[in-house]
C-alpha positions as CSV (number, residue, x, y, z in Angstrom):
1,X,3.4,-7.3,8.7
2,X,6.8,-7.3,7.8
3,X,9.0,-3.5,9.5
4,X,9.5,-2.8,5.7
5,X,5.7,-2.7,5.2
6,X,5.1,-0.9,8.8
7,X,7.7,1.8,7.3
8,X,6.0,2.3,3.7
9,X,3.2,3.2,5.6
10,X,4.6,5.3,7.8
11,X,6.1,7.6,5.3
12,X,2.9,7.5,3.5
13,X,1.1,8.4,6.4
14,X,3.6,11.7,6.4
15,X,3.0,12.4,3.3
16,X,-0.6,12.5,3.8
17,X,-0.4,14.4,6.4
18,X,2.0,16.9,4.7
19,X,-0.5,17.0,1.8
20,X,-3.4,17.7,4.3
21,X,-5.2,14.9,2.5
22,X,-5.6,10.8,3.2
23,X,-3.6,8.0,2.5
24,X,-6.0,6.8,-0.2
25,X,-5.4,9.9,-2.1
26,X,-1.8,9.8,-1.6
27,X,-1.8,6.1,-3.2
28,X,-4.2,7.5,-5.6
29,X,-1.6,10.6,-6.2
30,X,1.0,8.0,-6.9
31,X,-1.0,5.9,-9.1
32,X,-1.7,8.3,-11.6
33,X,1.7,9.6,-11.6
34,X,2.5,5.8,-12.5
35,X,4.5,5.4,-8.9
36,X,4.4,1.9,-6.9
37,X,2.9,2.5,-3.6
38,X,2.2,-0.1,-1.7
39,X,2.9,-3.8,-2.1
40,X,4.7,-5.5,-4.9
41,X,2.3,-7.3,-7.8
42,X,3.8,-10.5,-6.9
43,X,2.8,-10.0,-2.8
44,X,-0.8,-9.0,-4.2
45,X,-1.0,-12.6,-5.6
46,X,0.5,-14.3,-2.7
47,X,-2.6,-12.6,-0.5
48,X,-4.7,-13.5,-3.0
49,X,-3.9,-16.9,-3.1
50,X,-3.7,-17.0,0.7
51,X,-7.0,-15.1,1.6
52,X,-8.7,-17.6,-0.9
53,X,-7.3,-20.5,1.2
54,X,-8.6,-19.1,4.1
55,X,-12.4,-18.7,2.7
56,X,-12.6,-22.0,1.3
């Protein structure tokens, strides 16, 4: 875990807490407001690929 990924979710942890709600419905918030929370599509893939690696 990279200190830019520890630090997205720290501030989504605030704003969760801010919101008095949980970090899923922060991302889920943010989602439907069409906002990018979390990691970027091409760092999905990457785990992905990698998690596949590791299960076969």
């Amino acid at each position: 875990m990279t200190y830019q990924n520890i630090n997205s979710l720290a501030i989504i942890s605030k704003a969760a807490q801010l919101l008095y709600t949980s970090t899923l419905d922060v991302s889920r918030i943010a989602s439907e407001r069409n906002l990018l929370v979390g990691a970027a599509k091409i760092k999905q893939e990457k785990s992905r690929e990698t998690a596949n690696n590791l299960l076969i």
